[in-house]
C-alpha positions in Angstrom: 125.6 108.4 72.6 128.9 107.9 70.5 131.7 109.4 72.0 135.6 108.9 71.9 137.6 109.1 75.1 139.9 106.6 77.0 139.3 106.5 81.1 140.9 104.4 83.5 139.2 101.9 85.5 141.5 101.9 88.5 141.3 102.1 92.3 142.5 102.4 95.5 142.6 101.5 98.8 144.4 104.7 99.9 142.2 107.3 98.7 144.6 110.5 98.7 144.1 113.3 101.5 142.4 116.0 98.8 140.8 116.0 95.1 139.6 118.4 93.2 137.1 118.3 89.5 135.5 121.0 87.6 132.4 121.1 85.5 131.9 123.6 82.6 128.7 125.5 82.4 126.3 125.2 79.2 124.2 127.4 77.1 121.5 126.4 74.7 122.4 128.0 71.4 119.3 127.4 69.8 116.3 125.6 70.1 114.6 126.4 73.7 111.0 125.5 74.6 110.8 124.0 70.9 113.2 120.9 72.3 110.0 120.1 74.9 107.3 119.9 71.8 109.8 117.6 69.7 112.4 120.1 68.2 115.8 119.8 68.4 118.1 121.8 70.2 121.9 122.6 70.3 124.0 123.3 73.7 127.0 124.1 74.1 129.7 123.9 77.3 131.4 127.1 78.4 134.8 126.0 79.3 135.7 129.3 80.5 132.6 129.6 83.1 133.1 126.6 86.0 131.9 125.0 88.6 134.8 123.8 91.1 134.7 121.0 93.7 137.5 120.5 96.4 137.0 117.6 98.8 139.6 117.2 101.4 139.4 114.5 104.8 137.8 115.3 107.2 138.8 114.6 111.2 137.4 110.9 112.5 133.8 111.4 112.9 132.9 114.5 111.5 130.9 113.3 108.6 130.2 115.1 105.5 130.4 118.0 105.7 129.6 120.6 102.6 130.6 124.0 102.5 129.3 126.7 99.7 130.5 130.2 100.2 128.9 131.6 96.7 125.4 130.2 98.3 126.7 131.7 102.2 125.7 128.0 103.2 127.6 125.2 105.3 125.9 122.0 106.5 126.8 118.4 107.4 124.9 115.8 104.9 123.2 113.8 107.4 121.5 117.1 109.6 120.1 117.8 105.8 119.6 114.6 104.4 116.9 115.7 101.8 119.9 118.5 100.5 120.3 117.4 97.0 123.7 117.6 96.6 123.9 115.9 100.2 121.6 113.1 98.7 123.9 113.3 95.5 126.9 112.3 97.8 125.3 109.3 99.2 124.0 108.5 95.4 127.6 108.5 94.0 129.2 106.8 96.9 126.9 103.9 96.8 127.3 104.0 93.4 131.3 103.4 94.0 130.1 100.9 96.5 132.0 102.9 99.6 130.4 103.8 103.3 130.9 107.6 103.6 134.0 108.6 104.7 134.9 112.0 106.9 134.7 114.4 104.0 135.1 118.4 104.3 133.8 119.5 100.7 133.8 122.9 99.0 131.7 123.7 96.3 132.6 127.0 94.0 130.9 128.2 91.1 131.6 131.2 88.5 128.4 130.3 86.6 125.5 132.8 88.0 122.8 130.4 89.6 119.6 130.2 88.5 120.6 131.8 85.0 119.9 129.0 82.2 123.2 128.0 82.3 123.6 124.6 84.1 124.7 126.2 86.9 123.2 123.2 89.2 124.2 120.5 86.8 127.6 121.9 86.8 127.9 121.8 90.5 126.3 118.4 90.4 128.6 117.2 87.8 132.0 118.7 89.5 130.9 116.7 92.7 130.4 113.7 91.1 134.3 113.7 89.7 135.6 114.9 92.7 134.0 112.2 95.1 135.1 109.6 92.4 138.5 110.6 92.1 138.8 111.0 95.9 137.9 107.3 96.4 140.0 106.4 93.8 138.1 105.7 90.9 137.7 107.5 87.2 133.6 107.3 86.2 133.3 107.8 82.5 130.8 110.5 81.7 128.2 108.7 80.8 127.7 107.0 84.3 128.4 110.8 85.4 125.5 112.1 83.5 123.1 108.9 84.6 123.7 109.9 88.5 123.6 113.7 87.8 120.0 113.2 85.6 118.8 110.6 88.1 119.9 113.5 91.0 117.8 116.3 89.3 114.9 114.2 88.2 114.4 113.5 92.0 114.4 116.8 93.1 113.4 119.3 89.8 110.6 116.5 88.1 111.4 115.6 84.6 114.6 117.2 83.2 115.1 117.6 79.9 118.0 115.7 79.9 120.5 118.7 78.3 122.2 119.9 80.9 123.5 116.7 82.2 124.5 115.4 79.2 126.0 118.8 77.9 128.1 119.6 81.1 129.4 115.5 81.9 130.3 114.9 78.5 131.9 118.5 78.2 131.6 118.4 74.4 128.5 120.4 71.9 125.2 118.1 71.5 122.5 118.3 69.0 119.3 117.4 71.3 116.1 116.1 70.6 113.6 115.0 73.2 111.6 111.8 72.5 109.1 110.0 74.0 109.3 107.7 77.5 109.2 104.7 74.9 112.1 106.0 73.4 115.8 107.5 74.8 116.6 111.3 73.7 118.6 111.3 70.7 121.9 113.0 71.7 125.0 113.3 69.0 127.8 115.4 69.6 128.6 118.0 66.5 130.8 119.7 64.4 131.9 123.4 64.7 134.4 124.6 62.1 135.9 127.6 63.2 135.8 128.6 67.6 132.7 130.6 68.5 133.6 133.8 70.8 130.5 134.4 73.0 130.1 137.1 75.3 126.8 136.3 78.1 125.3 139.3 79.5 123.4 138.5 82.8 120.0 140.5 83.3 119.9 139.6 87.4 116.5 138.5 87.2 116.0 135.1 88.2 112.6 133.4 87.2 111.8 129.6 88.0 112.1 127.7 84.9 108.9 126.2 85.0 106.9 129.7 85.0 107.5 130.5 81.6 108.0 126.6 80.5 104.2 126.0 82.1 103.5 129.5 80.2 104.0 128.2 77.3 102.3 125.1 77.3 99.3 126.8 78.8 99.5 129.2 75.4 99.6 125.8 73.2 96.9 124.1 74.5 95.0 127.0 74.1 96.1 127.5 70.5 98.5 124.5 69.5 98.1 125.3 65.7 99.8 128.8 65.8 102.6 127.2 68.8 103.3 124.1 66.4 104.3 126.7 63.5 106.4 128.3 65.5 108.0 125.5 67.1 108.3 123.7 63.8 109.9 127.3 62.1 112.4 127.1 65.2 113.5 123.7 64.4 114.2 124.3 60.7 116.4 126.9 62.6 117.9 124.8 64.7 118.8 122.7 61.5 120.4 125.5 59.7 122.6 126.1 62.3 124.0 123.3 62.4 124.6 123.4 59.1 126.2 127.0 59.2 128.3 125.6 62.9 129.5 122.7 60.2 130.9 125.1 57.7 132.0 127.8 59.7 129.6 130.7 58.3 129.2 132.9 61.5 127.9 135.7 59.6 124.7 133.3 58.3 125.0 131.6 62.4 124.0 135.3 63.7 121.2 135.7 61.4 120.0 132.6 62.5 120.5 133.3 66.0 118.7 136.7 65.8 115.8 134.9 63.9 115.8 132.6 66.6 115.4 135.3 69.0 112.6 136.8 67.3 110.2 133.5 67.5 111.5 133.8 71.3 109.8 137.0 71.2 106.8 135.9 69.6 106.9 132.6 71.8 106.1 134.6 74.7 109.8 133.8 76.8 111.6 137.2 76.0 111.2 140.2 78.4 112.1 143.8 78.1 115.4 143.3 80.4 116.8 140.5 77.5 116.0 142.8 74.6 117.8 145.7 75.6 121.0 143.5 76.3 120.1 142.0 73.4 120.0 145.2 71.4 122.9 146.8 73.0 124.8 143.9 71.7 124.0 144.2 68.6 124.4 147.7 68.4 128.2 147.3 69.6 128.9 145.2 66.4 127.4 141.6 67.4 126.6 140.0 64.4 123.9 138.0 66.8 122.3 137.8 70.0 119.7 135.9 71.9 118.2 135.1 75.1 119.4 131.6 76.7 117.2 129.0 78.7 113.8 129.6 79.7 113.6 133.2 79.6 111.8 135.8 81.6 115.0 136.7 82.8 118.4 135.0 83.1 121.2 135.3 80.3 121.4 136.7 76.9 124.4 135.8 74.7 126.4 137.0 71.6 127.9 136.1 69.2 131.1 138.0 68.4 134.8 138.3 67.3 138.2 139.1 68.9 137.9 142.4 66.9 134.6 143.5 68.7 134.3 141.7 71.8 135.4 144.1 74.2 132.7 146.6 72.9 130.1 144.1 73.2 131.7 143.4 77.0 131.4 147.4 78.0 127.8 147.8 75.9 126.7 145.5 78.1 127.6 146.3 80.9 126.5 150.1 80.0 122.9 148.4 79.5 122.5 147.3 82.5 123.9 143.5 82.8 124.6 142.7 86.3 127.3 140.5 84.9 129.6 139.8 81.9 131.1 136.8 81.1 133.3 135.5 77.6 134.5 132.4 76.6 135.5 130.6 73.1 133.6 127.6 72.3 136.9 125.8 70.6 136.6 123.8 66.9 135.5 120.3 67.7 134.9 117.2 65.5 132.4 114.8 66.8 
């Protein structure tokens, strides 16, 4: 993966008394449940919707200690040693080749859990860069994204590989998943003019792999008719990145709303998405869609500074526990 950024390679032996990183969020734009069956897909990062990390010393044999108040949880590493994000700790410091210090680490998040929006890898991420920096050192994103990948592949299976990459690199992707002979093609991408997104949360959380194993029960059964529309959501996913290229958000929320409707037909939608979805559209949205695995989770829309605020109240008129905006910003790859 080709990506431009300078990082410095230094450390210390006096690691300072606190750190603090951030992670962004992620949405997939387009191209969900197609990316498993060889489809592309592009995500974006939501650099307005965080995860935070704070890690401060701790007092002479207290350990590790982790504390996440959004989660109601506290816990010392070594009482939970099969905690991911306590094995992620011992990961990364091994991986900076340091014993573990007396740590007292907070963990923060604004990105709802369980939502399709990275929220975990966003965490993971944040924690990462925080432990680094803490010891002294600056990991470059790509040995940021191996530990965070090799961290969920242990404890969720056989990631897809997008949220890692998506939230450690902080920059859009263009995804395609390819064979275990082969790595994932990942290439950052172009976006002309800054995307303003409003997500509307439905508050139902569903386990990813319900609707992912689903689906894959549905193409077995009938891989014909699934392969058509998996193949007519990649020529999508194409087209968008055509339309992200040139700036033509009036032809991106077409796309986006054809997108949802193969979603639909895919079998991922539920009522609770399509009437956020609706109501979004209704309120001027020139495009909307369900995000991640469906079944429940996030919607998003695609809007302007003109009609954003409608979209925010239709929204939350319609139900959405939660309303979030950010601006995806222009980027060149």
């Amino acid at each position: 993966m080709m990506m431009d950024a300078q990082y410095d390679d230094a450390a210390s032996a006096f690691p300072p008394l606190s750190a603090r990183a951030s992670a962004p969020g992620k949405l997939i734009l387009c191209g969900e449940h197609a990316v498993v069956y060889g489809q592309p897909a592009i995500a974006l990062p939501l650099p307005d919707i965080r995860a935070h990390v704070e890690i401060t010393a701790g007092s002479p044999g207290s350990g590790v200690r982790l504390n996440a108040p959004d989660l109601g949880r506290a816990w010392i590493a070594d009482a939970h040693p099969d905690d991911p994000l306590s094995e992620l700790v011992r990961a990364t410091l091994r991986h900076l080749g340091v014993d573990p210090p007396d740590l007292h680490i907070t963990l923060t998040s604004t990105i709802p859990i369980a939502g399709g929006m990275g929220s975990g890898a966003a965490i993971a991420t944040a924690l990462v860069r925080t432990l680094a920096t803490f010891m002294g050192h600056t990991l470059p994103p790509e040995q940021v994204s191996a530990l965070v990948y090799a961290s969920e592949e242990r404890f969720h299976g056989t990631p897809s590989g997008i949220d890692n990459t998506v939230v450690a690199y902080d920059q859009p992707i263009w995804f395609e998943r390819r064979g275990p002979a082969h790595p994932n093609l990942i290439t950052p991408i172009s976006i002309a003019e800054p995307l303003t997104l409003v997500v509307g949360d439905t508050g139902i959380r569903s386990a990813t792999r319900l609707p992912v194993g689903m689906v894959r029960r549905q193409w077995q059964a009938n891989p014909t008719h699934y392969e058509q529309l998996f193949a007519q959501v990649g020529t999508l996913v194409q087209q968008v990145h055509t339309a992200l290229a040139t700036g033509e958000q009036a032809t991106l929320g077409v796309l986006i709303n054809a997108n949802q409707t193969l979603l639909e037909q895919i079998g991922v939608s539920s009522s609770e998405l399509e009437h956020l979805v609706a109501a979004a559209r209704a309120a001027g949205a020139p495009g909307a869609k369900l995000s991640g695995a469906g079944w429940g989770g996030v919607m998003f829309a695609l809007t302007n500074p003109d009609n954003q605020a409608a979209v925010m109240t239709a929204l939350t008129r319609a139900g959405a526990t939660r309303v979030l905006a950010t601006t995806i910003h222009a980027t060149q790859p």
